[in-house]
VMD Tcl script that draws the C-alpha trace (Angstrom):
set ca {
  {-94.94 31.18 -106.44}
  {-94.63 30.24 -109.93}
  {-96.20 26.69 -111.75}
  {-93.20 24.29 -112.63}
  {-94.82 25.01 -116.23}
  {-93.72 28.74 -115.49}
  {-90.61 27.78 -114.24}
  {-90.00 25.85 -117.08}
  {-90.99 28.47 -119.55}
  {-88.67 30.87 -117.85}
  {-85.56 28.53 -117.55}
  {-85.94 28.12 -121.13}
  {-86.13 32.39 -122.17}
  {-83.13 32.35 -120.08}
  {-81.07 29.49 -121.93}
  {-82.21 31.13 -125.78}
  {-80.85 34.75 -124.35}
  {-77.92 33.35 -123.54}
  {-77.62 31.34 -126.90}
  {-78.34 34.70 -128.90}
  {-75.18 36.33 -126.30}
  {-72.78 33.56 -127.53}
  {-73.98 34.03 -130.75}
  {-73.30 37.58 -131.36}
  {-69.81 37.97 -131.62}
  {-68.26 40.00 -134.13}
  {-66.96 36.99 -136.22}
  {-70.93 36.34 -137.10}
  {-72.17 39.97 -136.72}
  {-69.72 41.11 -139.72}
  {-69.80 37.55 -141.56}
  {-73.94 37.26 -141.72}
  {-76.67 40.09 -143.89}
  {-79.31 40.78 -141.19}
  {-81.39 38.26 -142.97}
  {-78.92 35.23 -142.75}
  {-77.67 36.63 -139.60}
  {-81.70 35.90 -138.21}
  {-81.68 32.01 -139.59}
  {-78.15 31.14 -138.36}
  {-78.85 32.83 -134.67}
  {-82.09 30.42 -134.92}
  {-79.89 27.29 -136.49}
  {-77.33 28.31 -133.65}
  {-79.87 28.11 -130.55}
  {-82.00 25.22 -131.41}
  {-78.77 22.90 -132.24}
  {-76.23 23.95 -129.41}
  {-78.21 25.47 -126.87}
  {-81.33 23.49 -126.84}
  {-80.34 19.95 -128.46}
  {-76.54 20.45 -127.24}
  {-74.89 19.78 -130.16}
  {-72.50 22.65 -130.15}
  {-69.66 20.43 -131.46}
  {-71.33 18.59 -133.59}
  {-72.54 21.37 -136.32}
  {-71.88 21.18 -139.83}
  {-71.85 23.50 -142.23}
  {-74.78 24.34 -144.56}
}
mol new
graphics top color blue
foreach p $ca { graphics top sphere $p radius 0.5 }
foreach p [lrange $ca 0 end-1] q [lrange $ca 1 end] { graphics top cylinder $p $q radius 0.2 }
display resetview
C-alpha cells in the first residue's frame, strides 16, 4: 500500500499530465516556438492547474 506522501506525489503527476493535455491544443501548438511553447505549458500548469486560477490569467 502506498504512504499518503506517495499518494500525494502521484495525485499530483496525474493533475500536471492532465494540465499539459488541456494545454496542447492546436491553438497553442501552432501559436508557441518549442521554446515558448515549454515556458507557457509551465506558466499554464502552475497557475490553472495547481493554484486554480484558470480564469484569472493575464497576458504576459
Amino acid at each position: 500500500m502506498d504512504t499518503p506522501k506517495a499518494d500525494k506525489e502521484n495525485g499530483l503527476r496525474k493533475m500536471i499530465r492532465q494540465g499539459r493535455q488541456l494545454f496542447r491544443i492546436p491553438e497553442n501548438t501552432d501559436h508557441y516556438s518549442a521554446e515558448h511553447f515549454k515556458d507557457a505549458e509551465k506558466i499554464f500548469i502552475k497557475r490553472c492547474v495547481l493554484e486554480g486560477q484558470c480564469g484569472l490569467m493575464q497576458p504576459f
